[in-house]
N, C-alpha and C positions, 0 to 999 in steps of 0.2 A: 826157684820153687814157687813163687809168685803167680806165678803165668801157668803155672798147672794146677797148682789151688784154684785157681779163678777157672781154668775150664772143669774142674771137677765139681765145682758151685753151680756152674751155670752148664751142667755136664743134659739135664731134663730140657730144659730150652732149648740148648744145640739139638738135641735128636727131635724136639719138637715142630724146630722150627728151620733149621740145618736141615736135616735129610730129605724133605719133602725138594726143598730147592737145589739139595744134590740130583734129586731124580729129575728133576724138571730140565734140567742142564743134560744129564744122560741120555735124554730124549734125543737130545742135538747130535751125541755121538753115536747112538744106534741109527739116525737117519742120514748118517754118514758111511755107515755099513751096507746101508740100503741103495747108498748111491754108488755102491761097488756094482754090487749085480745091475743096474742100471747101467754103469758104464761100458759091462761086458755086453748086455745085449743090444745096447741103440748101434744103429748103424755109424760107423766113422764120419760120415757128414751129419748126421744128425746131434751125432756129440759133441760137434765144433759148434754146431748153432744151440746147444745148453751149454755148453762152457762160455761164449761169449755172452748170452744171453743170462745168465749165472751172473756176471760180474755187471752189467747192463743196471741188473734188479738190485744190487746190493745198493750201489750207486742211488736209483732211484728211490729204495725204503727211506735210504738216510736223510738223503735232500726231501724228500717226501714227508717230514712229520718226525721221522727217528731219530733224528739228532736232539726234539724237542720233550722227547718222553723221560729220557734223565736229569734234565730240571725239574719234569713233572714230580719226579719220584723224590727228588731229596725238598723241594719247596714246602710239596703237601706235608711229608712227614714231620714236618719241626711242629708242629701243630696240631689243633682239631676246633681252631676260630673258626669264625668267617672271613677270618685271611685266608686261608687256608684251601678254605671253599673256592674262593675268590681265584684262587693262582691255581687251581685244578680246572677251573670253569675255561683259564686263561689259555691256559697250554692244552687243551683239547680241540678248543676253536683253533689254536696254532694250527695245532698239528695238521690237523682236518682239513686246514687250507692248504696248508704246503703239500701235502697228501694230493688234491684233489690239483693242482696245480701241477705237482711234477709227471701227476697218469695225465693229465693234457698236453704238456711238453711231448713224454714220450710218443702218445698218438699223432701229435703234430708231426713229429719229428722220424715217423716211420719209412717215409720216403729217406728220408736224409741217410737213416741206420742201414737200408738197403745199399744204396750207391756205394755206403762205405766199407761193406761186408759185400761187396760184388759177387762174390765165387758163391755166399750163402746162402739159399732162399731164407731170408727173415721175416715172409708172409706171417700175419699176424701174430707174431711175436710184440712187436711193443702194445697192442690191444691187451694181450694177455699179460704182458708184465704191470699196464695200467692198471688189473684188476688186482696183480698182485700186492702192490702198493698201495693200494686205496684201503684192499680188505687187512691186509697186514699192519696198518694203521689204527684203523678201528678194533683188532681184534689185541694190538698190544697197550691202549687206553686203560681199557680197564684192569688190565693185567697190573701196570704201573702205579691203580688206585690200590690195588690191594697187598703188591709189594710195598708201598708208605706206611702200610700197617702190619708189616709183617705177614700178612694171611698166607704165607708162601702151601700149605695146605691144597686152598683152593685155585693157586697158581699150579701148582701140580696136577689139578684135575685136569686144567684148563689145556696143560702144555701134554699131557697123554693122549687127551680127546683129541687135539690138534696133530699129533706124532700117528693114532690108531686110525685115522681117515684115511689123511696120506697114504699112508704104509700100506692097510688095507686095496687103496685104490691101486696103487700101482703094483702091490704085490700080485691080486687077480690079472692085470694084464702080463705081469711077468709070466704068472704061471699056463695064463691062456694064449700067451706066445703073439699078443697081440701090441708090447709095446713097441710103438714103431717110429714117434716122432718126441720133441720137445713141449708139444703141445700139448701131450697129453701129460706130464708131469705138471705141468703151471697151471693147469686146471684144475689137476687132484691138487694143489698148495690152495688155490683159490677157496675149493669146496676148505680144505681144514682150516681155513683161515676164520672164513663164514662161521663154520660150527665152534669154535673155540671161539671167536667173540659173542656169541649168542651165551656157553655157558658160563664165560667169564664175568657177560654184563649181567645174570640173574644173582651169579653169586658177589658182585660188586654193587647190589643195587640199593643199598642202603650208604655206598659211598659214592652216590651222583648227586649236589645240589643245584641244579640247573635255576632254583628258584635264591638263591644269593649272587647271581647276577656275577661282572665283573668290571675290574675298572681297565682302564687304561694304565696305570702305572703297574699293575699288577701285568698287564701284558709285556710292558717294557722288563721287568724283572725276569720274566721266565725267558725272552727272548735273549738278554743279554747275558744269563746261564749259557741256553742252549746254543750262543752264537758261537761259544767257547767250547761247548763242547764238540760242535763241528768241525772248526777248525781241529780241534786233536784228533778224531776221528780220521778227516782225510789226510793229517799228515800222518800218521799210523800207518793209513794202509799205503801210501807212497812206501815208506820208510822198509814195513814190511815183505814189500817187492823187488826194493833197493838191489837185496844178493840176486835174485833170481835174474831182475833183466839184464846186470853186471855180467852172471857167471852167462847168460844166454850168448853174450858177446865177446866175454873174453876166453869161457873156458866151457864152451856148448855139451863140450860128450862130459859133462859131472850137472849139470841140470836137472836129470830124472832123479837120479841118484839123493841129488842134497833137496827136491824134494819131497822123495819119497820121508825122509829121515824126518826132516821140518813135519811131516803130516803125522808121522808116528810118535815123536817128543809131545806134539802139540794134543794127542787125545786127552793126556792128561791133566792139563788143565782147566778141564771141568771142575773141578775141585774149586778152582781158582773163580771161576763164574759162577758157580753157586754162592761161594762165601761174598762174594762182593754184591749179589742181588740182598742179602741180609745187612750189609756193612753201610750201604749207601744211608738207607731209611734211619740205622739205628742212631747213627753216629749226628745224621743231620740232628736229629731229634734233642739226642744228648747234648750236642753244642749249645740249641734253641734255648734249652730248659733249664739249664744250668748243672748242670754234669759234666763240667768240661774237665774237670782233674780226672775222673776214670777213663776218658777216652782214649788216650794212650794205652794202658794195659790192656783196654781191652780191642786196642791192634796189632798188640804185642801175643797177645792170647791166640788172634785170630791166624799171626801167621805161622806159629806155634804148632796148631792143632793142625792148618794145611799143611806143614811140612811132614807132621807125624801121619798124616792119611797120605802123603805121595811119594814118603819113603821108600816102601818097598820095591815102587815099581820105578823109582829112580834107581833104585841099588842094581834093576835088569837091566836099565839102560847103562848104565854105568859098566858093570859086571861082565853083560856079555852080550856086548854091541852088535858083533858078527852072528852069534846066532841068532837075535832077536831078526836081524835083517834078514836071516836065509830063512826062520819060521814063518814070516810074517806075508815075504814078499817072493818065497821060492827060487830062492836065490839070483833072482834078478840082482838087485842091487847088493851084491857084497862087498864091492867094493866102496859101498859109503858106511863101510861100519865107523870109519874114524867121524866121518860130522856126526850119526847116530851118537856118540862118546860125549860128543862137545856138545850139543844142542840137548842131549838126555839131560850130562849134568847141568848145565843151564837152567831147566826146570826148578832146580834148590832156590834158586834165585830171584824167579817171577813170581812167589808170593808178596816177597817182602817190596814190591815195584807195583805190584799191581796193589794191594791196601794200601800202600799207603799214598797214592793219584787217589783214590777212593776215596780214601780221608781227608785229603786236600780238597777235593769236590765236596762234601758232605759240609768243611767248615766254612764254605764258601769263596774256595781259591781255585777252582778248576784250573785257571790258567794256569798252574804249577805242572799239572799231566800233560797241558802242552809244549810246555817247555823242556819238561823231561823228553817227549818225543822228539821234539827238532834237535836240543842238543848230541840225543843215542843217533838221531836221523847225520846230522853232520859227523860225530864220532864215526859213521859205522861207513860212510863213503869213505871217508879217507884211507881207513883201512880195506877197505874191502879192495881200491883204486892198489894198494902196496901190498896186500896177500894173493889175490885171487890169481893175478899174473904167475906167481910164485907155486904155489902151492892148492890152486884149484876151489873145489868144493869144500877141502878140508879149511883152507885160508878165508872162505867165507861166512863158513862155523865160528871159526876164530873171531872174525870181526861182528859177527851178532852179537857172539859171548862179550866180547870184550865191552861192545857199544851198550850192551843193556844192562850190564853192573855200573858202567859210568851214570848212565841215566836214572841208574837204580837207588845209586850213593847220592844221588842229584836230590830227588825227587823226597827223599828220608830226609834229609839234611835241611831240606826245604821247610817242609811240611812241622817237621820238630820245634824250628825254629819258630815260626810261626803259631803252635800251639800252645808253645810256653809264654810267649810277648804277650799273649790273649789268654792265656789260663783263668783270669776272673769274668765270669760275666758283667757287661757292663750294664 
């Protein structure tokens, strides 16, 4: 009863500050919806060169500055000194370099992308992914200054205006029947990139101190966050490929299938990325400041309140696997209602793994989330190597589920431990 006292206390703040960054996040999943009808009308080669190109640009945001903006966001928050100042002045210049570095690589590297995509025309595709990297850089800076303070408000402006260009852009070519390449989508992200850091930085402009300068050891700090956060980032998305390139080899005709299932489990955890863009800033804060006895309830609260918001729509996936998949997908894949079952109810599970890698990050142990990754990454080969032979798509389901409660009970255990040995500030 604890843990629902406390979101009934702080029930004005969640809606104040919660829902804004629930919507900011649903922007993600309607532009997800968007890239249906996009994938219906680009021609079959042209869809091969945004899919590759898709995975090209993730690659390049990350290496590009992205890895360094969730140092930004848990550094700046423990404070409002001129440290503070300091390690935001830090991690911008970072970013900005590695930003402006990895759109050089790509260009550089545009012949090379060609040869190795032979069949593809990849003509100015790494130009355009440079830009998207650069601007998607800049335009998530300010964004990270004003999730340190909670503004999540003005982060919602920020991520609508950035969702209504897009959307906008390519909806008019949808509808004037004129999309016809990849390059006209990296373009319209470019333009939303541009105008969502312009509104971002008016409404951050009272949190840029360009005039408190930075040091060096303050750069050393954010880099040897952000080196950590990297490193979990690309074992994650290794790890999260793990079944797909397994099941492509051992058990090919269950691939669309588990996943179609993996993309429809996964809408739901929006919920999941909203609460963590509030959990990161708060909790670093509260460690900082000396509030470290409520931080625990209040990530007890927080996976509490996720679980009561994705209920329902766990109980569908759970409930009725098979029709969700012949509503959804026209009965194409009916035959993956069993991973739909496994990878639904899994969803119960990824609150309590993902706050509390968040809260390890925020008290200053990131490297706990990576270690939860490599260990679920090693759990989830082994089985996937002794189900998939067996049992297909379904055995793959299996070994997620299974890999990411280990990682889950890992990362809790972790984290706890650690909270309590340090519960006084020093």
């Amino acid at each position: 009863m604890g843990f629902l006292s406390q979101i009934y206390d702080f029930r004005h703040r969640i809606l104040q500050v919660g829902l804004p960054a629930l919507v900011s996040r649903g922007t993600m999943v309607v532009w997800g919806l968007v890239t249906i009808f996009i994938i219906r009308v680009l021609p079959e080669e042209a869809y091969a060169i945004y899919a590759v190109a898709k995975s090209l640009e993730m690659f390049g945001i990350l290496l590009g500055g992205g890895f360094i903006q969730q140092a930004i966001m848990k550094l700046v928050a423990e404070g409002d000194t001129e440290r503070e100042k300091q390690l935001a002045n830090a991690g911008m210049v970072m970013a900005l370099c590695f930003a402006v570095l990895s759109a050089v690589f790509l260009m550089a590297g545009g012949g090379l992308i060609q040869s190795f995509y032979g069949s593809l025309d990849m003509s100015g595709i790494p130009l355009l992914l440079a830009g998207v990297v650069v601007t998607g850089t800049l335009s998530g800076l300010p964004r990270c200054l004003l999730l340190s303070r909670h503004r999540t408000k003005d982060v919602m402006l920020s991520d609508i205006l950035q969702f209504l260009v897009k959307s906008c852009i390519i909806g008019t070519l949808l509808i004037m029947g004129t999309l016809r390449t990849p390059h006209q989508i990296f373009f319209a992200v470019i333009l939303a990139n541009i105008a969502a850091f312009i509104l971002s930085s008016l409404l951050a402009r009272d949190l840029f101190f360009p005039g408190a300068g930075m040091k060096w050891s303050g750069v050393s700090l954010v880099m040897k966050f952000a080196f950590i956060t990297l490193g979990t980032s690309l074992a994650s998305f290794i790890y999260s490929r793990t079944d797909i390139l397994m099941l492509g080899k051992i058990a090919p005709g269950d691939v669309a299938a588990y996943g179609a299932a993996r993309s429809l489990s996964g809408m739901i955890l929006v919920v999941v990325a909203a609460a963590n863009m509030v959990l990161l800033p708060l909790i670093s804060r509260m460690w900082k400041q000396g509030q470290r006895g409520s931080i625990m309830s209040r990530v007890w609260s927080t996976v509490l309140l996720a679980e009561v918001l994705m209920a329902p729509v766990i109980l569908l996936y759970v409930l009725f696997p098979r029709w969700l998949m012949d509503f959804i997908y026209s009965g194409k894949y009916n035959d993956g209602w069993q991973i739909m079952l496994v990878l639904g109810a899994l969803s119960l599970v990824r609150p309590l793994g993902s706050f509390f890698s968040t809260a390890s990050a925020a008290v200053g142990k990131p490297q706990y989330s990576l270690y939860s990754v490599i260990i679920s990454s090693i759990f989830n080969i082994g089985l996937n190597i002794i189900l998939i032979p067996r049992l297909g798509g379904f055995g793959a389901a299996l070994a997620t589920a299974a890999a990411v409660i280990f990682g889950t009970l890992w990362v809790v255990w972790a984290t706890v431990r650690y909270m309590n040995a340090n519960s006084r500030t020093p």
